[in-house]
C-alpha positions as CSV (number, residue, x, y, z in Angstrom):
1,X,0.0,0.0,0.0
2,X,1.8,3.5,-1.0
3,X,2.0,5.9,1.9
4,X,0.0,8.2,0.7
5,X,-3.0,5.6,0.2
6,X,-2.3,4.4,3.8
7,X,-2.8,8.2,5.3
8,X,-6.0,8.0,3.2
9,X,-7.4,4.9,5.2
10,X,-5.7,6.2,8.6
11,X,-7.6,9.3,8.5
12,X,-10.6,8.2,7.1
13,X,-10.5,6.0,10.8
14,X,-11.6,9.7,12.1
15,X,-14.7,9.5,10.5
16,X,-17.7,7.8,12.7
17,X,-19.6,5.2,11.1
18,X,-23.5,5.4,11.1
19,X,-25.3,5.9,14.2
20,X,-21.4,6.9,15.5
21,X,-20.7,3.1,16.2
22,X,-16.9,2.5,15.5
23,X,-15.2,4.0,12.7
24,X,-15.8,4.2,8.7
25,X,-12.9,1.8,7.8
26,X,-13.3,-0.6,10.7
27,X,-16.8,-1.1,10.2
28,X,-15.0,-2.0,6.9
29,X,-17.8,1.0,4.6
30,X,-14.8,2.0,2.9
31,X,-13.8,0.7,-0.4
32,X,-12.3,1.1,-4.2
33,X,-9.4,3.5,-2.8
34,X,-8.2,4.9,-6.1
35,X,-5.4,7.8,-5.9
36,X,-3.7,9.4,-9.1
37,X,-1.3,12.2,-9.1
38,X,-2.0,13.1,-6.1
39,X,-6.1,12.9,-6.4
40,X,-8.3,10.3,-4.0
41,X,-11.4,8.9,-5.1
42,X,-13.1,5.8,-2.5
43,X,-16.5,5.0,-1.6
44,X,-18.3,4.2,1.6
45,X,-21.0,1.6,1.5
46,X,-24.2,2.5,3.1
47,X,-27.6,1.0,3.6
48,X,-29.3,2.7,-0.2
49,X,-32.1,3.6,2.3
50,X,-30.0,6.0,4.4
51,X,-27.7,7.8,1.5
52,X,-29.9,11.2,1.8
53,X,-29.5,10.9,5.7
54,X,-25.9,10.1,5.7
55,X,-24.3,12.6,2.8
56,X,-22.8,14.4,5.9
57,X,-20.5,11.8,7.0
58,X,-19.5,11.7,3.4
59,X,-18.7,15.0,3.1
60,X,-16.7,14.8,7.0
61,X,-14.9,12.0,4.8
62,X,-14.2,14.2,2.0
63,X,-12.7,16.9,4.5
64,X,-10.6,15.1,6.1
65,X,-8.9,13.6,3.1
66,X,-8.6,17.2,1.5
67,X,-6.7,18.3,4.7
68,X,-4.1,15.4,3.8
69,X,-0.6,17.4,2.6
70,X,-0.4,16.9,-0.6
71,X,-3.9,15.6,-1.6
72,X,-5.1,18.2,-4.8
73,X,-8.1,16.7,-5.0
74,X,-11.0,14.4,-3.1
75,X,-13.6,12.7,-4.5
76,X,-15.9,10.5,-2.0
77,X,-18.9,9.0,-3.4
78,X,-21.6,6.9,-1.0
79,X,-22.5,3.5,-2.7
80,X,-24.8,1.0,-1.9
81,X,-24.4,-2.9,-2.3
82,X,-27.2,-4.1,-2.0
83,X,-30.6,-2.1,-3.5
84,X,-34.3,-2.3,-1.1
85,X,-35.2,-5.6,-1.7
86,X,-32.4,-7.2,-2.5
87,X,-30.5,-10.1,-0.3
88,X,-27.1,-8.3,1.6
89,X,-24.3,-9.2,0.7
90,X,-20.5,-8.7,1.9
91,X,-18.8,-6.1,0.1
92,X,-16.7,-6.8,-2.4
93,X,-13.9,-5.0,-1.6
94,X,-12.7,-2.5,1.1
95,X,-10.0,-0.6,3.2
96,X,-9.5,-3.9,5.2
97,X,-10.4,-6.5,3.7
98,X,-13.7,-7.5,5.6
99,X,-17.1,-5.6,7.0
100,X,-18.7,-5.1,10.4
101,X,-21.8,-7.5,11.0
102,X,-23.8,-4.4,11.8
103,X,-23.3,-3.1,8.6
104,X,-24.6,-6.8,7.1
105,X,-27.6,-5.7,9.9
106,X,-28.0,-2.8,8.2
107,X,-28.4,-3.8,4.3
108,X,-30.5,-6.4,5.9
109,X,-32.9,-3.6,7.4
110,X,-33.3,-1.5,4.5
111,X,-34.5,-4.7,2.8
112,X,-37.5,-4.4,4.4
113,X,-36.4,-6.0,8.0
114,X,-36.7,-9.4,7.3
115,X,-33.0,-9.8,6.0
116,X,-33.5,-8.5,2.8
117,X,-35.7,-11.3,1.3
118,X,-38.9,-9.5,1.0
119,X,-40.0,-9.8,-2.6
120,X,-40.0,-6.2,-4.6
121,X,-43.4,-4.8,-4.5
122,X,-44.9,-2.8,-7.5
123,X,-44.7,0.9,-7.9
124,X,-45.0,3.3,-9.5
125,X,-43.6,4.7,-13.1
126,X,-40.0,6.3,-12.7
127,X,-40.1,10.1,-11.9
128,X,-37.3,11.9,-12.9
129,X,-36.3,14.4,-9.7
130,X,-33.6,16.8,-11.3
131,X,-31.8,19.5,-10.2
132,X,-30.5,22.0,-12.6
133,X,-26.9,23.4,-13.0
134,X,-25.9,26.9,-12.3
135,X,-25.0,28.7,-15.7
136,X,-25.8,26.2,-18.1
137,X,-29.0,26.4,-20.5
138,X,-29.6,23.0,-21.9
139,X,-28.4,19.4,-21.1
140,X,-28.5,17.2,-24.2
141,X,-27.5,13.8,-23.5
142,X,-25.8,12.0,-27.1
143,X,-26.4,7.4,-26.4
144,X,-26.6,4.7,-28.1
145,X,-28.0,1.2,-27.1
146,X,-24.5,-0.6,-27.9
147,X,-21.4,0.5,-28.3
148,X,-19.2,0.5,-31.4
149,X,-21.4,2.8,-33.5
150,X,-19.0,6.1,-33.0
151,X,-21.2,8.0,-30.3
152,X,-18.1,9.7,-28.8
153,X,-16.8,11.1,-32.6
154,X,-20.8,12.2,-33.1
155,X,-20.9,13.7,-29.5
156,X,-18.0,16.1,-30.2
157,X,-18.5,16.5,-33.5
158,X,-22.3,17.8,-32.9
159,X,-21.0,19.9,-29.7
160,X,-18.8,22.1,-32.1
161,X,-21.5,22.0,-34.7
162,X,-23.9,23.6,-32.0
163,X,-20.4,26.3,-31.3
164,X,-20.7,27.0,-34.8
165,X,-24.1,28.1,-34.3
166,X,-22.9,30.8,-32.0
167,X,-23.5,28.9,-28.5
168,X,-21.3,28.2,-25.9
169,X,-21.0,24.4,-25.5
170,X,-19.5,22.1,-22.8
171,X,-18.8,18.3,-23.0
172,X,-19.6,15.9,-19.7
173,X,-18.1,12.7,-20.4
174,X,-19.9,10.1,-18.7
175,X,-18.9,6.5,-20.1
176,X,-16.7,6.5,-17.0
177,X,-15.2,2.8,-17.9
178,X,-14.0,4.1,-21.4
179,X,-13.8,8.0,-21.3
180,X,-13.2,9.3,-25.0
181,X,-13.3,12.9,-25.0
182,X,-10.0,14.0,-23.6
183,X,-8.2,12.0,-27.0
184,X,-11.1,13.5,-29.1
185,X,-10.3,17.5,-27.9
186,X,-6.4,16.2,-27.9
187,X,-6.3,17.5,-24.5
188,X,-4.9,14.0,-23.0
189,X,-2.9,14.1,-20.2
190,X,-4.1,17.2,-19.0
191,X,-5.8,17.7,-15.1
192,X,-8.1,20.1,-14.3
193,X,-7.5,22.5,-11.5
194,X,-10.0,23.2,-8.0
195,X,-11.3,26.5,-7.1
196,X,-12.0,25.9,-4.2
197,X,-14.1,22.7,-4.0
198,X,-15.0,23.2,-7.3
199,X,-13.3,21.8,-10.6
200,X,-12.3,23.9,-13.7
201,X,-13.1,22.1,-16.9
202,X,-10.4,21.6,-19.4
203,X,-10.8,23.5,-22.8
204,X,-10.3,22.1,-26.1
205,X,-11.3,23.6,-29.3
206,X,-13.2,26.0,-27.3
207,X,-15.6,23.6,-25.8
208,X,-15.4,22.9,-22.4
209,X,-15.0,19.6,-21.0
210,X,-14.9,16.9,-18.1
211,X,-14.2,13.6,-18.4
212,X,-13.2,10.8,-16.1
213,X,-9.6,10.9,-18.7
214,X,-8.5,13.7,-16.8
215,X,-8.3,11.5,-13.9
216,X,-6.8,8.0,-14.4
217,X,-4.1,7.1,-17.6
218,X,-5.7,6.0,-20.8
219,X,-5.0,2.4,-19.8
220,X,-6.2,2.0,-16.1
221,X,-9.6,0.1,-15.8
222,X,-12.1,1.9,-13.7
223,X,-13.5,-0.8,-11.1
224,X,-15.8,0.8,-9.5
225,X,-19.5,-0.6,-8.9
226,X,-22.4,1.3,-10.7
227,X,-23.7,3.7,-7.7
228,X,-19.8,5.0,-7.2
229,X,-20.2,5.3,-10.7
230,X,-23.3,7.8,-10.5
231,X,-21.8,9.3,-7.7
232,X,-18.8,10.4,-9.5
233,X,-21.0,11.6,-12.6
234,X,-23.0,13.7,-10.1
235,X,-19.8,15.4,-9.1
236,X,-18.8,16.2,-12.7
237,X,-21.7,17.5,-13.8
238,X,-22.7,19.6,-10.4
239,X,-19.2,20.5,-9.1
240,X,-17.4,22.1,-11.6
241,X,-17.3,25.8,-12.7
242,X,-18.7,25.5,-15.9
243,X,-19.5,28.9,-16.2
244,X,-22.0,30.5,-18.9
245,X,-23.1,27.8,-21.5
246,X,-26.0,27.7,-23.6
247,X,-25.9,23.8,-24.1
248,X,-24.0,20.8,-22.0
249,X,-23.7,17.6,-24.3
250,X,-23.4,14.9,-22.3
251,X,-21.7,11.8,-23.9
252,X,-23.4,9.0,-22.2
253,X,-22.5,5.5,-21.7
254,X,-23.1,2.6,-24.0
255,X,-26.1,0.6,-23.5
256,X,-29.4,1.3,-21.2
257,X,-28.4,-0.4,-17.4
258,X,-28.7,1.0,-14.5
259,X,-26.5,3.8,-14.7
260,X,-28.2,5.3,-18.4
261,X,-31.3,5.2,-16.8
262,X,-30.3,6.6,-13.2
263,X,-28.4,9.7,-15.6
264,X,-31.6,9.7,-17.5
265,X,-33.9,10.2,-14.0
266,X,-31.8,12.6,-12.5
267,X,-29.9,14.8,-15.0
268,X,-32.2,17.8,-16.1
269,X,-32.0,16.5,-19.4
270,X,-33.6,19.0,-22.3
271,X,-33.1,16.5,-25.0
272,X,-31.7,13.3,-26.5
273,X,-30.1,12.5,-29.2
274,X,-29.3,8.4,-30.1
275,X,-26.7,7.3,-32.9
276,X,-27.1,4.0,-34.5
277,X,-25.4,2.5,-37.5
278,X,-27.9,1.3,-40.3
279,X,-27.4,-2.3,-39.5
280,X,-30.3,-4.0,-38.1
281,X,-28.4,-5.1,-34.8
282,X,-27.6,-1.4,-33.7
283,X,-30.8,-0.5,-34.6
284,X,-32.9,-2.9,-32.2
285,X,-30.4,-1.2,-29.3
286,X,-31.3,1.8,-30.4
287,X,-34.7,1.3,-29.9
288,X,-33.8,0.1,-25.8
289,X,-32.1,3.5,-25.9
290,X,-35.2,5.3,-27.2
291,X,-37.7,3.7,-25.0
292,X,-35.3,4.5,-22.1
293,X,-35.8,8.2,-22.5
294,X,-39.2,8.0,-23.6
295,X,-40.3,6.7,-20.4
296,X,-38.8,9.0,-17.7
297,X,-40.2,11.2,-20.4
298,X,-37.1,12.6,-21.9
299,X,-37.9,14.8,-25.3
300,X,-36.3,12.2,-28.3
301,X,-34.6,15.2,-30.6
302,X,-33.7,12.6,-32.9
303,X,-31.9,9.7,-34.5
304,X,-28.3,10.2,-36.5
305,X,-27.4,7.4,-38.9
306,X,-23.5,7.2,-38.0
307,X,-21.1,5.3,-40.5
308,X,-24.0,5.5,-42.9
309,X,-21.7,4.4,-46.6
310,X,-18.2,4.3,-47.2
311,X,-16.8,6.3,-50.0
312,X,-13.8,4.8,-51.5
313,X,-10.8,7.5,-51.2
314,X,-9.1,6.3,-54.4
315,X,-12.0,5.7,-56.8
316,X,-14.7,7.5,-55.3
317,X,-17.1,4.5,-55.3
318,X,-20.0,4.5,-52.7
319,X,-20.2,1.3,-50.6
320,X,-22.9,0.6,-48.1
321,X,-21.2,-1.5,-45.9
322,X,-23.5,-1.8,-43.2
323,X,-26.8,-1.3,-45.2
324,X,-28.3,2.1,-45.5
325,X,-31.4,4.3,-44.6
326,X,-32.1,2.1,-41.8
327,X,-32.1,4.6,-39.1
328,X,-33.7,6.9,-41.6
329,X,-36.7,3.6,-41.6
330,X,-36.4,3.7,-37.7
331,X,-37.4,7.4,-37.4
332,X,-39.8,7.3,-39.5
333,X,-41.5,4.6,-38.1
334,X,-41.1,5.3,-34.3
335,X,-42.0,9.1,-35.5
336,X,-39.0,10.5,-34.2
337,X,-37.4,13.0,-36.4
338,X,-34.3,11.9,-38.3
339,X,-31.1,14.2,-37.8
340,X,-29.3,13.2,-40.7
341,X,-26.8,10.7,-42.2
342,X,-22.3,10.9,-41.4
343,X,-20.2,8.9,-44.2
344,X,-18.0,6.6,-43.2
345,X,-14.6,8.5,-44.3
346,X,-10.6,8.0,-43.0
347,X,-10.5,11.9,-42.4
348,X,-13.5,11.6,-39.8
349,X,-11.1,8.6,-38.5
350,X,-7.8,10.3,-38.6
351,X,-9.1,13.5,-37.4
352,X,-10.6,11.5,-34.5
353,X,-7.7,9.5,-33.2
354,X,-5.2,12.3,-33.4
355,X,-7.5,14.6,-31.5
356,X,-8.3,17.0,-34.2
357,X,-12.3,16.7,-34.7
358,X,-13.4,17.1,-38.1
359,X,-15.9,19.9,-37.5
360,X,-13.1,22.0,-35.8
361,X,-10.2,21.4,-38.3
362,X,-11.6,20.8,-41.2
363,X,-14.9,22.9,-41.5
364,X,-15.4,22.9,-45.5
365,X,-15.4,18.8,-45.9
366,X,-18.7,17.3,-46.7
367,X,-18.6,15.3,-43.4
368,X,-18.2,18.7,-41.0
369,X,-21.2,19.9,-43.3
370,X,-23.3,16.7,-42.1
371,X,-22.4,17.3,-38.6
372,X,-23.2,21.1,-38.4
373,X,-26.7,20.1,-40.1
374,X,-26.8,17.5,-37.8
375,X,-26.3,19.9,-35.2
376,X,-28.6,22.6,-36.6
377,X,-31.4,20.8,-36.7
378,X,-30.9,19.1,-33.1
379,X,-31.4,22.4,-31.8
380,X,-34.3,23.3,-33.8
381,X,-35.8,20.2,-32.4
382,X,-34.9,21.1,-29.0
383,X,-36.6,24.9,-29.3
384,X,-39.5,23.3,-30.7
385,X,-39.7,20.9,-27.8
386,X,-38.7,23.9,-25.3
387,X,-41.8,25.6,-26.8
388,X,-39.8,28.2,-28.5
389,X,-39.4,27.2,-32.0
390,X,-39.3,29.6,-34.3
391,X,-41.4,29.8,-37.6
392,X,-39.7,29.9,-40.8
393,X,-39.0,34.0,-41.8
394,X,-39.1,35.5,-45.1
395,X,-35.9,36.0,-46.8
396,X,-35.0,37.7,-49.8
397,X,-32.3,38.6,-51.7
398,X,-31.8,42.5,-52.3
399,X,-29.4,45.3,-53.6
400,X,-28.1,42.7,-56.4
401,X,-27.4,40.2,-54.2
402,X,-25.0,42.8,-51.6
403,X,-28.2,41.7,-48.6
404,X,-30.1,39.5,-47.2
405,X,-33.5,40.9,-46.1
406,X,-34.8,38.7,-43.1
407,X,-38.5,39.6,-42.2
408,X,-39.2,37.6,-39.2
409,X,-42.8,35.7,-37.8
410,X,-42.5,38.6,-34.8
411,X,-42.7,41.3,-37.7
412,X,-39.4,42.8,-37.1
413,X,-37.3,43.5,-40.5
414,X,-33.7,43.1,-40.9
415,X,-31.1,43.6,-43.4
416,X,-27.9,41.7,-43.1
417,X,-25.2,42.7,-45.8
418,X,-23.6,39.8,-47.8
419,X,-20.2,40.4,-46.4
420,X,-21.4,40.3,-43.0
421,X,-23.1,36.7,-43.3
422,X,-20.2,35.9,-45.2
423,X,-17.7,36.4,-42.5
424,X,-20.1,35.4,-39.6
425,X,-21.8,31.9,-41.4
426,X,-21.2,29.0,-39.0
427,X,-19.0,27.5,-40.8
428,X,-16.4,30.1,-41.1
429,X,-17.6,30.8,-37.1
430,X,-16.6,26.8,-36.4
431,X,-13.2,27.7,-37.2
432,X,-12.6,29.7,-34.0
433,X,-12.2,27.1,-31.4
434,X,-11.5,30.0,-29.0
435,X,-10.8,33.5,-29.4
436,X,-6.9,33.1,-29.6
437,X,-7.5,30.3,-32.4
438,X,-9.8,32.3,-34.6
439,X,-9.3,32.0,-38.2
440,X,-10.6,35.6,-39.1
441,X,-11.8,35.0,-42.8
442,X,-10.8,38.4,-44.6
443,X,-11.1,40.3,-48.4
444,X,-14.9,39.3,-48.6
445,X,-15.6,42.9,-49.1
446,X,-17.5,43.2,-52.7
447,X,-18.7,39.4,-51.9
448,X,-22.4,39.0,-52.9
449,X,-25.1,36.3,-52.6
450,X,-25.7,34.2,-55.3
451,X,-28.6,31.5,-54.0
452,X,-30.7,30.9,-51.7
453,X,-31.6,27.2,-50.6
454,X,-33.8,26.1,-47.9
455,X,-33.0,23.3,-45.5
456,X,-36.2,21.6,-44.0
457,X,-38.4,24.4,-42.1
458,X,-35.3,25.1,-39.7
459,X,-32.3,27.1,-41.8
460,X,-31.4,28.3,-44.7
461,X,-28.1,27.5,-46.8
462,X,-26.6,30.7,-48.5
463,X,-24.7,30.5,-51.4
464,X,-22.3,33.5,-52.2
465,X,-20.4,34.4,-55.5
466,X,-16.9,33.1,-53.8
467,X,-18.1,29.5,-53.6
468,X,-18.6,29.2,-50.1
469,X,-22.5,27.5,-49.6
470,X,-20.9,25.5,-46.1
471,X,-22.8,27.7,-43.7
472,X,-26.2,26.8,-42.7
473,X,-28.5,29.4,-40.9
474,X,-30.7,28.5,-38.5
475,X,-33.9,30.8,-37.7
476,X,-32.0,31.4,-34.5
477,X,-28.8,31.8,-35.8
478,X,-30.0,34.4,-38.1
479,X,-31.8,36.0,-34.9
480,X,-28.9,36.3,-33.1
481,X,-27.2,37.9,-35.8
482,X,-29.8,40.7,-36.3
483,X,-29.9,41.7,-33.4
484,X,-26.5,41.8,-32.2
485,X,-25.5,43.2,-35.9
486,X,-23.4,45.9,-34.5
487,X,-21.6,44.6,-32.3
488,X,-20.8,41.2,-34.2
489,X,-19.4,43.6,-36.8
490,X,-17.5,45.8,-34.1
491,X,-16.0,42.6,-33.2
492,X,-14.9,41.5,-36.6
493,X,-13.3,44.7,-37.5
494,X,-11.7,44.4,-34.6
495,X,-10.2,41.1,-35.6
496,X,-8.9,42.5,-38.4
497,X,-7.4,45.0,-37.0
498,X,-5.3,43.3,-34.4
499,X,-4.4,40.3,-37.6
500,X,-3.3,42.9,-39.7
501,X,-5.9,42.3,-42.3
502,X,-7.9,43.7,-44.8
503,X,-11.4,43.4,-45.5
């Protein structure tokens, strides 16, 4: 045992057990003692009927670990090993190997008092009880029923696809047993700081994120049962200084166990969004995934057909390796609406494994266009479900194609000039990341608009003179703009300025 781990579990002997009978580790509650560069994580096994009533000897656990010199960070977590109406049984693991028979008496009381045998009784649906977060707008949680069908690519990719919409976007990555997101950003190997007892999220591409990754090296398993598991996502999502955000994406784990559905019941979840593959097995998981949300009554925002056909890089031939349309045939027939369709390509690969998303660093390809439609109409959805969809404005093309007239369903008129769009359209925006990042796009002075094409009743695709026809304006999008005309173009010039460029 390091010396460090054997301070934890000599402190944590400060801590009185329930009902103050012995200590925490000698009752043998304390278990999965993890420490990393100088973080602690652990768990303390309590009866699942007490948890509410106990989070303060948690939290005495927590402190006393903190005060540990050099301990940057505590993370305590209560668990439960047996649920209400289950048979107890031992731990599997703790600080010393063994537990106290009052804690065995205790599982065996919240079973219902006849040593845990009493059958479940019926009850009713699930109600989700959620709390929201401080700052942020939306949670949108990204699943899949399996895993293997490229959630974690599509869960970045539609994060900075919602960024190039203009919103500020964070990441929560909560497949704890294979966290993905750090690689994805190309932040690995990077640990977020406390303020206070709060986390700071690490920042790639402009998108903030937390992820389990940040913790523990790429190859360490995770161990941990699946209420430590929930405990630790609760601490992700709730203690950490996300700041201002207009949408949280959480990347959930694969399949629909105990630990989807607890996220699903307890997270105050705006929207989901499921990825399949067209093949008929991911599609009947997708389905479990589905039904999951559906009945803690979870708004469905949609269905993405990942890996959809393979395009041969060397001949151009289309191949539909795993079938196609079939999550297109799923929407449609569990009338859900369908999001759209990503290719299977070796950029969205590449990009992917060397921590260089698609969307971010290469905005122009025809798979960072799917994704940023993808994205655009996910948030449509979401407005609509939110109750504040908007309805489609009337647009028209004026002064020879140097404006954009936008007459909106609220009757308010706008004129956006061609350059303006030009400079500001999402995917030109996409290329940001953050503020230091930003490719400023410049010279678009005399640029004019050539086309006009709609995209379902939810954005509009402009095409200008240059060849540029990438960005995809959403009502919204084009909302924001209007209205924050001025000082979108202060900002810009500013850019400019400081770049050394010309316009």
């Amino acid at each position: 045992m390091s010396d460090l781990r054997s301070e934890v579990v000599e402190r944590l002997r400060r801590v009185k057990g329930p009902d103050l009978d012995g200590n925490i580790v000698d009752l043998g509650l304390v278990s999965d003692i993890l420490v990393k560069d100088g973080r602690v994580y652990f768990s303390i096994t309590v009866p699942a009927a007490r948890a509410e009533e106990l989070e303060p000897l948690r939290e005495a656990a927590e402190k006393v670990v903190r005060e540990i010199e050099g301990v940057a960070g505590v993370v305590a977590v209560l668990t439960a090993d047996a649920a209400p109406g289950q048979a107890a049984r031992p731990a599997a693991s703790s600080a010393n190997g063994r537990e106290h028979h009052r804690v065995t008496e205790a599982r065996a009381r919240s079973g219902g008092g006849d040593g845990g045998h009493r059958p479940p009784q019926p009850g009713p649906a699930p109600v989700r009880q959620t709390q929201g977060v401080p700052g942020v707008g939306h949670i949108i949680a990204v699943a899949s029923g399996k895993g293997g069908v490229g959630k974690s690519t599509v869960t970045v990719n539609l994060a900075l696809g919602f960024q190039a919409l203009g919103l500020k976007v964070g990441i929560l990555d909560a497949d704890i047993y294979g966290p993905s997101q750090p690689r994805l950003l190309g932040v690995t190997g990077q640990q977020p700081e406390a303020q206070g007892k709060k986390l700071v999220p690490i920042e790639g591409y402009g998108v903030k994120t937390m992820s389990m990754g940040f913790m523990v090296e790429e190859d360490t398993p995770i161990v941990w049962r699946g209420p430590m598991v929930v405990g630790a996502l609760n601490q992700m999502l709730r203690e950490v200084l996300w700041g201002e955000l207009d949408v949280l994406v959480i990347d959930m784990p694969p399949g629909t166990g105990d630990v989807q559905l607890t996220i699903a019941q307890q997270v105050p979840l705006s929207g989901a969004v499921v990825v399949s593959t067209p093949q008929d097995l991911a599609l009947i998981d997708a389905r479990k995934g589905l039904a999951m949300f559906r009945k803690v009554s979870v708004p469905v925002l949609g269905i993405v057909e990942n890996m959809s056909y393979f395009i041969a890089p060397d001949t151009g031939k289309r191949y539909d390796i795993f079938g196609h349309g079939g999550a297109r045939a799923e929407a449609e027939k569990l009338e859900v609406p369908f999001l759209g369709e990503v290719p299977l390509t070796m950029e969205v690969r590449e990009t992917s494994d060397s921590g260089r998303p698609i969307t971010a660093t290469a905005p122009e390809s025809p798979s960072a266009d799917a994704f940023r439609s993808i994205a655009a109409k996910a948030w449509s959805e979401l407005e609509r479900a939110a109750g504040r969809g908007m309805k489609p404005p009337e647009l028209k093309v004026v002064h020879g194609g140097e404006a954009l007239r936008v007459l909106f369903a609220t009757k308010d008129e706008h004129e956006l000039p061609a350059e303006f769009l030009r400079v500001l359209s999402p995917s030109a925006e996409v290329q940001g990341h953050s503020k230091d990042q930003r490719v400023t796009v410049a010279g678009k002075k005399n640029v004019k608009i050539r086309e006009l094409r709609g995209v379902g009743n939810y954005a509009v695709r402009v095409v200008f003179d240059d060849g540029h026809d990438s960005g995809l304006f959403t009502w919204s999008y084009l909302h924001m703009l209007s209205l924050q005309k001025d000082k979108r173009w202060a900002e810009y010039l500013a850019d400019l300025k400081a770049k050394g460029l010309e316009r």
